[in-house]
TIVO-369583 format. One record per residue (C-alpha): residue number from 1; chain; x negated, y negated, z negated. Coordinates in Angstrom, 2 decimals. Layout:
% TIVO-369583
<site NUM; A; <X; Y; Z>> ...
END
This chain:
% TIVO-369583
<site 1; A; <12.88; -5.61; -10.15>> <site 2; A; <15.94; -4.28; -11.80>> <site 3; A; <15.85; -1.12; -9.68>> <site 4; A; <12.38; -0.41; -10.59>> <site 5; A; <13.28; -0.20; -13.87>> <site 6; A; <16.45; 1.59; -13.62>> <site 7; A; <13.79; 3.64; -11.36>> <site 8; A; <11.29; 4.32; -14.21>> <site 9; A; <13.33; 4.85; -16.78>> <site 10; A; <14.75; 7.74; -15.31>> <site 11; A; <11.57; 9.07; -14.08>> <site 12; A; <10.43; 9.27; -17.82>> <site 13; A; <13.79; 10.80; -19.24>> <site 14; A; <12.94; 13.85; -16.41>> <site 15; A; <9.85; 13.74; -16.85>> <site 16; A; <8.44; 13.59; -20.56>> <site 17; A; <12.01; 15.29; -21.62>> <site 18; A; <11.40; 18.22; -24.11>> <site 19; A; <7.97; 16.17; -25.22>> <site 20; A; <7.70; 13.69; -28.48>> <site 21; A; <6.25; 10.62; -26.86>> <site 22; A; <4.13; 10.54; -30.30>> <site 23; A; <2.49; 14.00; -29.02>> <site 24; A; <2.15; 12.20; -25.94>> <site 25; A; <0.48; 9.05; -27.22>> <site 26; A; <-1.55; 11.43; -29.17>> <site 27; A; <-2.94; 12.87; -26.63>> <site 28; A; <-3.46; 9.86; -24.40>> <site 29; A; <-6.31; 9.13; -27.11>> <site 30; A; <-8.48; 11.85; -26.72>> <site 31; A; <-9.37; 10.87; -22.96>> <site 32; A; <-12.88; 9.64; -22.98>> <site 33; A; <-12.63; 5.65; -22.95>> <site 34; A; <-15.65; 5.61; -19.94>> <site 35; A; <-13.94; 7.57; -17.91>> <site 36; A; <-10.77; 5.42; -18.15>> <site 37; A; <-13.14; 2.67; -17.11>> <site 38; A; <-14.57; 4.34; -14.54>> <site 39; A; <-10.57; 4.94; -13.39>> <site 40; A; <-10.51; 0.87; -13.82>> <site 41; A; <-13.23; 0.30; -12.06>> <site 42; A; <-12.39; 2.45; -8.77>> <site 43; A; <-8.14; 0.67; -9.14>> <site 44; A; <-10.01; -2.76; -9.25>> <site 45; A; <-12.44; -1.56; -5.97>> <site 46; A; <-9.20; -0.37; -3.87>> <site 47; A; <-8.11; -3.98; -4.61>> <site 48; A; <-11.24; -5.70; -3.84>> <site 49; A; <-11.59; -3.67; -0.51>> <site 50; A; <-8.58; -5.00; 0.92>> <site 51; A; <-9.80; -8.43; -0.21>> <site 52; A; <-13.08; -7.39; 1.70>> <site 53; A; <-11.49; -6.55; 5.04>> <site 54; A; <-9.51; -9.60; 4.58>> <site 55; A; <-12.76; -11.86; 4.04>> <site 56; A; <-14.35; -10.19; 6.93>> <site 57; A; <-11.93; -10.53; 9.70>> <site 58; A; <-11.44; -14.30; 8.46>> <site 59; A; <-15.49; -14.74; 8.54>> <site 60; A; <-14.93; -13.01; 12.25>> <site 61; A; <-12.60; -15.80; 13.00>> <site 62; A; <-14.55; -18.52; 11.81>> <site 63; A; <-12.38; -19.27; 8.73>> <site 64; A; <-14.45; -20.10; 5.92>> <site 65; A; <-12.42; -18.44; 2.98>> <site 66; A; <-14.13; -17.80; -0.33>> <site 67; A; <-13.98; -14.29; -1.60>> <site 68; A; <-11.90; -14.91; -4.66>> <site 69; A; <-9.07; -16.35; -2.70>> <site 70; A; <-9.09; -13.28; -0.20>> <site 71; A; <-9.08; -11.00; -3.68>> <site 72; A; <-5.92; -13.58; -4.45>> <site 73; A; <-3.95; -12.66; -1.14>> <site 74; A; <-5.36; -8.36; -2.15>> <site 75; A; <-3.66; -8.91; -5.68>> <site 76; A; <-0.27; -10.98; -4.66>> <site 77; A; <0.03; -8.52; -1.80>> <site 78; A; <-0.28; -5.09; -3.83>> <site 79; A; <2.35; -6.23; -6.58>> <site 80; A; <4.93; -7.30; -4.04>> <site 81; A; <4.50; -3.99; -2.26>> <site 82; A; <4.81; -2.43; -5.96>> <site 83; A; <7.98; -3.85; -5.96>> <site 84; A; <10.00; -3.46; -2.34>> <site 85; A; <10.86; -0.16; -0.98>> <site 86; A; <8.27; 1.12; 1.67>> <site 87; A; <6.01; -1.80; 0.72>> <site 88; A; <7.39; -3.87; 2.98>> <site 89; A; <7.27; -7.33; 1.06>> <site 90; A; <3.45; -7.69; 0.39>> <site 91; A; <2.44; -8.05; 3.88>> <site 92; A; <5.05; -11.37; 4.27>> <site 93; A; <4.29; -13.08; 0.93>> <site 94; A; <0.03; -12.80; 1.99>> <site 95; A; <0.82; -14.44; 5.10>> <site 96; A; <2.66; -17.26; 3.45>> <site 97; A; <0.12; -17.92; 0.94>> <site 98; A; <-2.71; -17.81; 4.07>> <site 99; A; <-0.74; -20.26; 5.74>> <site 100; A; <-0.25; -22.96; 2.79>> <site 101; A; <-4.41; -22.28; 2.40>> <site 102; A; <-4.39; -23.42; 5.83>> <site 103; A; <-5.21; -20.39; 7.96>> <site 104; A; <-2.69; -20.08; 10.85>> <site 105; A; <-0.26; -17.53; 10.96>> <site 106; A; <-1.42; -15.78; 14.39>> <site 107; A; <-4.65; -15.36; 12.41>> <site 108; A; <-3.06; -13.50; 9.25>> <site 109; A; <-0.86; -12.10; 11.57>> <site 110; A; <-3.50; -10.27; 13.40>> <site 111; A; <-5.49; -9.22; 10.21>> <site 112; A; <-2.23; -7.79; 8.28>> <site 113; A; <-1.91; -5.65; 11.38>> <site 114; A; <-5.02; -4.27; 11.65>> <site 115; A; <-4.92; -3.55; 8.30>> <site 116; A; <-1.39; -2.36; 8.32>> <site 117; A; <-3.04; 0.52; 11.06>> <site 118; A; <-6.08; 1.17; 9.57>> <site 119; A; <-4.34; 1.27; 5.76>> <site 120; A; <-2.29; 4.08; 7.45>> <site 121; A; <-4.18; 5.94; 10.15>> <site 122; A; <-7.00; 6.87; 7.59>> <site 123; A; <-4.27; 7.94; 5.17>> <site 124; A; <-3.01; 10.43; 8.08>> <site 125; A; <-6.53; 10.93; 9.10>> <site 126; A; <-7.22; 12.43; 6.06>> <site 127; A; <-4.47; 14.33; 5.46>> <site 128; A; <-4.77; 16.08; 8.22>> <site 129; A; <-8.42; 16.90; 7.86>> <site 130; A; <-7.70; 18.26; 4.54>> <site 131; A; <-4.70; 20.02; 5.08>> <site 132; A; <-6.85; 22.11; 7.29>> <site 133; A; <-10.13; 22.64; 5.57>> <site 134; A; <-8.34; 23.18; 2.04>> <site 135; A; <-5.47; 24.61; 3.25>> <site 136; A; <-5.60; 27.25; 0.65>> <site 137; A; <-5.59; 24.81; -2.18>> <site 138; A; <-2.75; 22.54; -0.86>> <site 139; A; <-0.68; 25.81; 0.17>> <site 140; A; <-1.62; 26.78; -3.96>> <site 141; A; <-0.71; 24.12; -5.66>> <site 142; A; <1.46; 21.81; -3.28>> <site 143; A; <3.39; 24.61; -1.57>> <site 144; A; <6.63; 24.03; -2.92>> <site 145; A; <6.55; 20.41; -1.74>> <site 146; A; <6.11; 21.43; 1.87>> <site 147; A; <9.18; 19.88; 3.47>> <site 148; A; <8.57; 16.70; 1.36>> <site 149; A; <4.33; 16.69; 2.23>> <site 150; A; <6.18; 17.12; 6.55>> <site 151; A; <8.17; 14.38; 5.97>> <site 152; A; <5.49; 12.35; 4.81>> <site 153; A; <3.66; 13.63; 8.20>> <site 154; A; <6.14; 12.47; 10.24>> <site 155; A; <7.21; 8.92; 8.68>> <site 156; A; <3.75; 7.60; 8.72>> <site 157; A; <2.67; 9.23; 12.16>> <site 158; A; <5.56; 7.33; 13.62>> <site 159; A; <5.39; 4.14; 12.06>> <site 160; A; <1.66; 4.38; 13.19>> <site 161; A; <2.97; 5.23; 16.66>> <site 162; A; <5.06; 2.11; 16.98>> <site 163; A; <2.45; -0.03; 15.81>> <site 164; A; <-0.08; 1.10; 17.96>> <site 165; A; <2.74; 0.91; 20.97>> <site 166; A; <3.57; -2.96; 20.00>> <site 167; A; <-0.53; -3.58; 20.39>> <site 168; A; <-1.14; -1.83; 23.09>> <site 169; A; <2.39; -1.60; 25.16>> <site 170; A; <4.15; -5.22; 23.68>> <site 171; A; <5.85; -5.61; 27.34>> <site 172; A; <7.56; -2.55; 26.42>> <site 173; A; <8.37; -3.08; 23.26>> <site 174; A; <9.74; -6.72; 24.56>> <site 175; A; <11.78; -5.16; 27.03>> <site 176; A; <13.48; -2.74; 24.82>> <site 177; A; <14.26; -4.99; 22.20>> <site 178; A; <15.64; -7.89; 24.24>> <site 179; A; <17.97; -5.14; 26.41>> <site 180; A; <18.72; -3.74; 22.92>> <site 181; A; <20.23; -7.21; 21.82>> <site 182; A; <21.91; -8.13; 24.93>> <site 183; A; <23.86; -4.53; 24.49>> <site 184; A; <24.77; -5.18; 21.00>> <site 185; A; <25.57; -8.97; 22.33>> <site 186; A; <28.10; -7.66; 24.85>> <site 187; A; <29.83; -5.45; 22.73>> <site 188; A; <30.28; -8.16; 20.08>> <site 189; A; <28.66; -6.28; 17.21>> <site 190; A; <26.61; -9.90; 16.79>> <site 191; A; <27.08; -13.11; 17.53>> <site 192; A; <25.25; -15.48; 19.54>> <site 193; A; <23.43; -17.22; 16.86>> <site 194; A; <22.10; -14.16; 15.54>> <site 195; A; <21.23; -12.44; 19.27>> <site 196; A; <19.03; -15.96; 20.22>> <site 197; A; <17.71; -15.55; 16.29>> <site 198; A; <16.29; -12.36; 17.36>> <site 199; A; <15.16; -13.13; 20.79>> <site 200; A; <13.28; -15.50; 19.68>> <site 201; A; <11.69; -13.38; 16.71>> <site 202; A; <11.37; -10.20; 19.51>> <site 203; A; <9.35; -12.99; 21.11>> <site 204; A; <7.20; -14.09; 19.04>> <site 205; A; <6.26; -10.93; 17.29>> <site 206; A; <5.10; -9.20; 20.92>> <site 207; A; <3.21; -12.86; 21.45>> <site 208; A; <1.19; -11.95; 18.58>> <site 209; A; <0.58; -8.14; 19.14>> <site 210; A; <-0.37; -9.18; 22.82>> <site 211; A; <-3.28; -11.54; 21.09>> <site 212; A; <-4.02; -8.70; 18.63>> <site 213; A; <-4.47; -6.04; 21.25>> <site 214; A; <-6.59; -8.14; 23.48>> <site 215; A; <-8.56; -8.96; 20.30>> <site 216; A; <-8.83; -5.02; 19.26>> <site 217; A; <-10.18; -5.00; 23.55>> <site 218; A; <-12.63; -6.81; 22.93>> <site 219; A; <-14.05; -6.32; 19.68>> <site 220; A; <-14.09; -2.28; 19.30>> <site 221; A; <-17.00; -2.75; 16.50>> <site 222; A; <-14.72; -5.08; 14.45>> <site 223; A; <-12.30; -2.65; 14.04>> <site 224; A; <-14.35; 0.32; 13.56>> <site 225; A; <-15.85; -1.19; 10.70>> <site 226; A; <-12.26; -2.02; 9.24>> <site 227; A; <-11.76; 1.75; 9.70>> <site 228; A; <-14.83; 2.51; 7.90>> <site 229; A; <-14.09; -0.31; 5.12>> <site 230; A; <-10.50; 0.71; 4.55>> <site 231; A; <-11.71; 4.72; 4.03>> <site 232; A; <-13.90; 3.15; 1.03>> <site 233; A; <-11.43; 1.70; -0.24>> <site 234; A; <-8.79; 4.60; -0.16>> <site 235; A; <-10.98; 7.10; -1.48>> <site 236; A; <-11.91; 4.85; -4.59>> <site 237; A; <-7.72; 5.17; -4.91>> <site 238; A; <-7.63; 8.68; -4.24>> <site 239; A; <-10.28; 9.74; -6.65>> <site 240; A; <-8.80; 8.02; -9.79>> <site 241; A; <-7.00; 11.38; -10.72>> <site 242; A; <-10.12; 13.35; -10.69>> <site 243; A; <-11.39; 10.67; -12.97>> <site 244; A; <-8.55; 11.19; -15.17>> <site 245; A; <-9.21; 15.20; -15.08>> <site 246; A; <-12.87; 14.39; -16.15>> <site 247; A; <-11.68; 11.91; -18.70>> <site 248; A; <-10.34; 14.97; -20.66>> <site 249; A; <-13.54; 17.01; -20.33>> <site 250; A; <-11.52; 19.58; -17.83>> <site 251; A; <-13.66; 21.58; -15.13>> <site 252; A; <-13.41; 23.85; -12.91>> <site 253; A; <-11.16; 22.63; -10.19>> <site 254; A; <-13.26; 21.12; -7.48>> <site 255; A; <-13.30; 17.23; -6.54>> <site 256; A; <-12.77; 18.01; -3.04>> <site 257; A; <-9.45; 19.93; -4.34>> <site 258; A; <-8.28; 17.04; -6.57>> <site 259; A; <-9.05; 14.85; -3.54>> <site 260; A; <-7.09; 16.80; -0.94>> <site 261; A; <-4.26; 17.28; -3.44>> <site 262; A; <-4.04; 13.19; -4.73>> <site 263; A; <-4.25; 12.57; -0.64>> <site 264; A; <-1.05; 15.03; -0.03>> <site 265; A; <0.52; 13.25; -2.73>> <site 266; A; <0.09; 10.26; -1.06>> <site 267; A; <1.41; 11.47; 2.50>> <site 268; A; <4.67; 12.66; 1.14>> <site 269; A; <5.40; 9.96; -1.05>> <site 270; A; <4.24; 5.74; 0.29>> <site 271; A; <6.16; 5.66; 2.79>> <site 272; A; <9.42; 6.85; 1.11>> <site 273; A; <12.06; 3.87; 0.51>> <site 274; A; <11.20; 3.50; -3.04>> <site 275; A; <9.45; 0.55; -4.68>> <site 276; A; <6.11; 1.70; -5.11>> <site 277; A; <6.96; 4.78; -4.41>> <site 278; A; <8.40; 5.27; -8.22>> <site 279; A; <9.82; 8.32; -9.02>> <site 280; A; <8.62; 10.11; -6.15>> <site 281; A; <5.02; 10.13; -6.85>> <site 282; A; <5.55; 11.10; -10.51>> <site 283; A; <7.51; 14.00; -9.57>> <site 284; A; <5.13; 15.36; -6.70>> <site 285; A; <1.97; 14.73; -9.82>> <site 286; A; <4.43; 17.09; -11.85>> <site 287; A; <4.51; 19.65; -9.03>> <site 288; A; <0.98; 19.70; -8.10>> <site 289; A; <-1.31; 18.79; -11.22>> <site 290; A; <0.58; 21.07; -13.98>> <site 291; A; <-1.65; 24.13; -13.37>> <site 292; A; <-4.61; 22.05; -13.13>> <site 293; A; <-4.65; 19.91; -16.28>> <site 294; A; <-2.53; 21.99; -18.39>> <site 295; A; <0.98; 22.06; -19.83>> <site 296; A; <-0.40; 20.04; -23.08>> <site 297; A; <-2.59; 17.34; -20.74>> <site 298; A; <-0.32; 16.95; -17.45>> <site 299; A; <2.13; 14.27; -18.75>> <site 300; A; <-0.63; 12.46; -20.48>> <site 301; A; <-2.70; 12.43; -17.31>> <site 302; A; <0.51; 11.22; -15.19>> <site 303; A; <0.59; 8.26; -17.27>> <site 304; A; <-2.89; 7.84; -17.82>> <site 305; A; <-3.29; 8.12; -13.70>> <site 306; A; <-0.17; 5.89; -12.40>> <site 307; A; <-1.08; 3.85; -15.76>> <site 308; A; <-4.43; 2.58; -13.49>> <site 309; A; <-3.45; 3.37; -10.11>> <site 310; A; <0.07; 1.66; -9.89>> <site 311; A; <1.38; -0.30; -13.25>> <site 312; A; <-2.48; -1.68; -14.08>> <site 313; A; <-2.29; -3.26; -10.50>> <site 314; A; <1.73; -4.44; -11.28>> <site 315; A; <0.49; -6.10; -14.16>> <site 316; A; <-2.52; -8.24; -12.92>> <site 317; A; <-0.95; -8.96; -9.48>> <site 318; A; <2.12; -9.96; -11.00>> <site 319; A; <-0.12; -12.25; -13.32>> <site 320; A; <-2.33; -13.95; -9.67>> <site 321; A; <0.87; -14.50; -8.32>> <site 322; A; <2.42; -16.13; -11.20>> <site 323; A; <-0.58; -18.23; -11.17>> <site 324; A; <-0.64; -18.66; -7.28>> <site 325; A; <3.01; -19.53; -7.78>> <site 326; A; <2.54; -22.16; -10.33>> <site 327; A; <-1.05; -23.58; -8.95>> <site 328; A; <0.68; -24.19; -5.72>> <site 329; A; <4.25; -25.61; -7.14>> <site 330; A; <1.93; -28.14; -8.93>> <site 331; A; <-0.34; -29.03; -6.11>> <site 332; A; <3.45; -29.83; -3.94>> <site 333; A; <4.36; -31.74; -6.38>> <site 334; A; <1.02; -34.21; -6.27>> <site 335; A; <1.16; -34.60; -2.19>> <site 336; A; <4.97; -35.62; -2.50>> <site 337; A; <4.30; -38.03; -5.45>> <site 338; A; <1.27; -39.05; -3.10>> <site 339; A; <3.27; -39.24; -0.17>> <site 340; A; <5.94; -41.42; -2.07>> <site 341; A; <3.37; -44.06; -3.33>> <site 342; A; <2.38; -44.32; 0.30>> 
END
């Protein structure tokens, strides 16, 4: 949490240096309040439709899991990926909560990784679709971020690659991992404890990708509707800066070209090693959104648009899982002083 804000803080010396934060704030004020709900709205939908898939593939499974408590494990899950590098914690810290709800781990296993895919493919998806059919904007406006907005290409096209070789190849992946270990074993640079440690984890992780690709086999439709569900719910995240750009009466840039742009932003930045990809994304809005909103509205906008999109959803999900934390500290406490009486 402490690198976050070491993060931020000097993300907003770069940033808003040369600027009077009261010229700023200023500013900030004349941005039409209903469009800043509408910006609210759409954060709170990209929530909700995580919560959705979630709540569908348990229904699929014949879990019976109220809504609310799949928009619990959307909320806990966002802020912990708000606060580890790549997003790598909120995934973990869903599962957990699943399991003390009582749903098993192979099931939340197999809906964080379809998820996981889907959250990612339609990201690439659509950045490649709009890279080429408004390839003139992006070269306009995002050119000088070009080796960043590759990067981006390549880091999620890979991680998608691997994912998609666990499901559909896990023998392979077994093999190479447990030959990897035995190396590393033999040479001494781990000792036993830790090389039957990972075995055992190797093992258990292609167990459950061998149950999710016979799953993904067998129900195609399933998963094309997660597809279809998850590209909902990243365009209602993708369109909050064209929300913001309407929220100060601006025109004339197309929403298709604040679309494309927001996605490219999002390719070259989530799956950088930063906690919620701070910094990073702040710097590529800088880059691509100055000619389009204006030297006087740009650094408003930034903060008006990661405001919503990023420290909006910090806040609440930081607020569930204090709750989630507390409900189910309490509810430990009764079945031990239960267990104890018995």
């Amino acid at each position: 949490m402490l690198f976050i804000v070491v993060i931020l803080a000097v993300t907003f010396r770069l940033v808003f240096s040369g600027q009077e934060l009261s010229e700023i704030a200023a500013d900030m004020k004349t941005a039409s309040p209903f469009w800043i709900g509408i910006g609210a709205l759409l954060v709170f939908l990209h929530v909700a439709g995580e919560a959705a898939v979630i709540h569908y593939m348990l229904r699929k499974l014949s879990q019976k899991t109220p809504f609310l408590r799949c928009l619990k494990y959307s909320f806990i899950g966002f802020f912990y990926c708000d606060i580890t590098p790549s997003a790598s914690g909120g995934q973990p810290m869903q599962m957990y909560y699943m399991k003390r709800d009582g749903i098993r781990y192979g099931y939340s296993t197999l809906i964080m990784m379809l998820i996981t895919i889907a959250y990612k493919a339609v990201l690439v998806i659509c950045g490649g679709l709009f890279l080429i059919l408004r390839r003139d904007t992006v070269a306009k406006y995002a050119g000088s971020m070009t080796w960043l907005l590759a990067l981006g290409f390549v880091l999620n096209i890979s991680f998608i690659a691997l994912l998609v070789l666990l499901v559909m190849r896990p023998k392979w992946v077994r093999e190479i991992g447990l030959k990897l270990i035995i190396w590393l074993a033999s040479h001494r640079l781990m000792t036993q404890k830790t090389s039957d440690r990972l075995t055992a984890k190797i093992n258990r992780i292609c167990d459950t990708y061998t149950a999710g690709a016979k799953y993904i086999r067998q129900n195609p439709r399933v998963v094309l509707r997660i597809f279809v569900m998850t590209a909902v719910q990243r365009f209602c995240q993708f369109a909050v800066t064209w929300v913001i750009y309407r929220a100060y009466g601006l025109s004339g840039v197309p929403f298709i070209d604040i679309l494309a742009l927001q996605i490219m932003i999002s390719v070259a930045a989530e799956m950088l090693p930063l906690p919620g990809a701070a910094g990073i994304t702040e710097g590529c809005f800088m880059v691509v959104f100055t000619r389009i909103f204006g030297e006087d509205h740009v650094r408003p906008a930034l903060l008006l648009s990661r405001g919503l999109s990023y420290y909006l959803v910090l806040t609440v999900g930081g607020i569930v899982a204090l709750a989630a934390h507390t409900a189910l500290t309490l509810r430990t406490r009764r079945e031990e002083q239960t267990a104890e009486r018995k």
